[in-house]
C-alpha positions as CSV (number, residue, x, y, z in Angstrom):
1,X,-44.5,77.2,-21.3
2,X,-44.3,79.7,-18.4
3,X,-47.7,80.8,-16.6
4,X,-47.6,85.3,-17.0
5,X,-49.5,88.1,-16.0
6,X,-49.9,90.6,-18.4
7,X,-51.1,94.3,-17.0
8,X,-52.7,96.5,-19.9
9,X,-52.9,100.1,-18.6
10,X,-55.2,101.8,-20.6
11,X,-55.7,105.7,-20.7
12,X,-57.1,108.4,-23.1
13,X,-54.0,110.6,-24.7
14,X,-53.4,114.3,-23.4
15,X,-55.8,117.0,-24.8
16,X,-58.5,114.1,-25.1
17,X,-61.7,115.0,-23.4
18,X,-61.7,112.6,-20.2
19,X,-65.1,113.4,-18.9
20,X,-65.0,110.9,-15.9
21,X,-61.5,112.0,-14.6
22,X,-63.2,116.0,-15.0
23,X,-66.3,115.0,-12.9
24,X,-64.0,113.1,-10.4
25,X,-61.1,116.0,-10.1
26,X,-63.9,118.1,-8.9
27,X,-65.4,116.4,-6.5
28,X,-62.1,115.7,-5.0
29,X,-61.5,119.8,-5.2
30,X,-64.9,120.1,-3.1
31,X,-63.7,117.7,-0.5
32,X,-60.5,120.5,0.0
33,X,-58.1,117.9,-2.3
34,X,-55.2,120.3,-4.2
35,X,-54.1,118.8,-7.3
36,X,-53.2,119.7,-10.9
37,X,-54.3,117.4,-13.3
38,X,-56.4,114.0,-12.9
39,X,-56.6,111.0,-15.4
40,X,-59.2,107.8,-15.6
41,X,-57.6,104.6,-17.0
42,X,-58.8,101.3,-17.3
43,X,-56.8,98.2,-16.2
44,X,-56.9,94.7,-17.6
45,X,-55.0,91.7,-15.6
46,X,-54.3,89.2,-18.0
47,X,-53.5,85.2,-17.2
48,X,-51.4,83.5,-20.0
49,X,-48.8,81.4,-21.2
50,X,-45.8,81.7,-23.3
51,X,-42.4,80.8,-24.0
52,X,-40.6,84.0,-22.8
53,X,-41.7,87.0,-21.4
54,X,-40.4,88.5,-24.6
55,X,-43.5,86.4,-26.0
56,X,-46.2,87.4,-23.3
57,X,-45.6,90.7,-23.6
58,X,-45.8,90.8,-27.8
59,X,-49.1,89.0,-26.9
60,X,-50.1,91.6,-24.5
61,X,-49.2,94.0,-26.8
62,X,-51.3,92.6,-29.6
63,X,-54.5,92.0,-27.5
64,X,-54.0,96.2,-26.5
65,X,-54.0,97.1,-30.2
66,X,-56.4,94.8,-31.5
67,X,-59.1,95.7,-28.8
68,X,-58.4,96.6,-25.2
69,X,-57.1,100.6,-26.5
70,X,-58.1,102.7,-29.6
71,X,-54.6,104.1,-30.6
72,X,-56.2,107.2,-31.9
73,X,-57.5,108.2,-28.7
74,X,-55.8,106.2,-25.9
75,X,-52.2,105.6,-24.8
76,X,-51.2,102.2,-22.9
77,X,-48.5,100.4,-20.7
78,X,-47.8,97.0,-20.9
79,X,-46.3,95.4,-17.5
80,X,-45.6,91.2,-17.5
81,X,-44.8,89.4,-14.5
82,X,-44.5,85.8,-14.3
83,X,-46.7,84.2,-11.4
């Protein structure tokens, strides 16, 4: 077994209502910031081991769909790096 980090990048889907990431892009505005668009996401770090990183990452994968992301609302990336 090989030790793994998994990163689950979690994020609602375009034309959801992302009421954090509204609030923040304004404030950011006020402050004299130009930008076009701005999204909120949530990041998980997680610690396992597996055979491959073929394996981690179907793990990853599973834990994303299972819990960490809604799939009607939210998009994710998976990213595995072994440590």
């Amino acid at each position: 077994m090989t030790a793994y980090t998994a990163t689950v990048t979690v994020r609602l889907k375009h034309g959801v209502l992302d009421p954090e990431a509204e609030t923040t892009k304004q404030a950011l505005e006020r402050l004299g910031f130009e930008l076009e668009a701005l999204r909120s996401a949530d990041r998980f770090e997680v610690d396992l081991e597996a055979d491959s990183i073929a394996a981690a990452r179907e793990r990853a994968e599973d834990m994303a769909e299972r819990l960490l992301a809604n799939p009607t609302i939210h998009d994710y990336d998976v990213e595995v790096d072994e440590r």
